[in-house]
C-alpha positions in Angstrom: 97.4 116.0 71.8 99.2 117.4 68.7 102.1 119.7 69.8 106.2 119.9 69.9 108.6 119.4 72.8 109.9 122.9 74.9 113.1 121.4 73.8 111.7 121.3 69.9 110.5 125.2 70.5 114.4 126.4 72.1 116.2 124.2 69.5 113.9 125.5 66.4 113.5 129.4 67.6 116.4 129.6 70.3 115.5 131.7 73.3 111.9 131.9 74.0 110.5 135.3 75.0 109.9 136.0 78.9 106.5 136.0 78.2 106.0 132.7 76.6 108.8 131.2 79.1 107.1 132.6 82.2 103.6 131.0 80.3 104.9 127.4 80.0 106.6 127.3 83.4 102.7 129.0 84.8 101.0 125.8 82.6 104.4 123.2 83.9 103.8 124.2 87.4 99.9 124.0 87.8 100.6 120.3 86.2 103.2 119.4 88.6 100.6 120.8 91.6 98.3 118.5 90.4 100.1 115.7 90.3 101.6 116.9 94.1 98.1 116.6 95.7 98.0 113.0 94.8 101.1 112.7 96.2 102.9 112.2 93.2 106.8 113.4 92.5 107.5 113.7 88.5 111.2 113.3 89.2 112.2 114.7 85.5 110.8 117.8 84.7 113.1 119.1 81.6 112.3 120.6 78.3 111.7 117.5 76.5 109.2 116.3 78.7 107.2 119.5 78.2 104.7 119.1 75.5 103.5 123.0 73.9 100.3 121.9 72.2 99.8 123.5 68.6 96.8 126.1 70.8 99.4 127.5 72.6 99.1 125.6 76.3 101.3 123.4 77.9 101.7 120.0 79.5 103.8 117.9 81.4 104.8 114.3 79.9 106.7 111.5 80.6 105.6 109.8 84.0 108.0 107.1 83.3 110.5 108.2 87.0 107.5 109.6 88.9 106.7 108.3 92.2 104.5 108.7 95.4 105.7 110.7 97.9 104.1 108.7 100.2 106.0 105.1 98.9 107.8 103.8 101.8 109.9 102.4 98.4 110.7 106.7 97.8 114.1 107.5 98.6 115.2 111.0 99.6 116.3 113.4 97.0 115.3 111.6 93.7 116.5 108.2 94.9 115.0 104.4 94.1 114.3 102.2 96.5 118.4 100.5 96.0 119.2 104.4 96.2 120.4 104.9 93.1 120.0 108.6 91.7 116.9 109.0 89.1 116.2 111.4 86.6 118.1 113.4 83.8 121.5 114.9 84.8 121.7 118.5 84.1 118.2 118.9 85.0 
């Protein structure tokens, strides 16, 4: 899938309209839904794992932290199984 990062789009053009905001976080959350009835937990959801592909949609990369919920390995709140914090600060 040809596209640039959200971070690409905010670093290239600075703020993004509402519009086109309220669109990618629309296309970022139907992803993340997806992935939730599977019972899986992205655990990293920031700008540069949000691909906007050159037609104008939006998807959600980088599956390299995600988890199932249902892992008896999950930790609460982001945690691995030795319950050390995952994902990127700040985010």
């Amino acid at each position: 899938v040809e596209g640039f990062t959200a971070a690409d789009l905010i670093e290239q053009s600075g703020r993004v309209s509402p519009a086109r905001a309220a669109e990618i976080a629309l296309d970022v959350t139907a992803g993340l839904e997806a992935a939730w009835k599977i019972g899986m937990v992205h655990r990293d959801v920031k700008p540069g794992n949000v691909l906007v592909t050159r037609g104008g949609g939006s998807k959600l990369l980088d599956l390299g932290l995600a988890m199932f919920s249902r892992s008896e390995a999950a930790g609460a709140g982001g945690e691995d199984a030795a319950g050390a914090a995952e994902g990127t600060i700040g985010y």
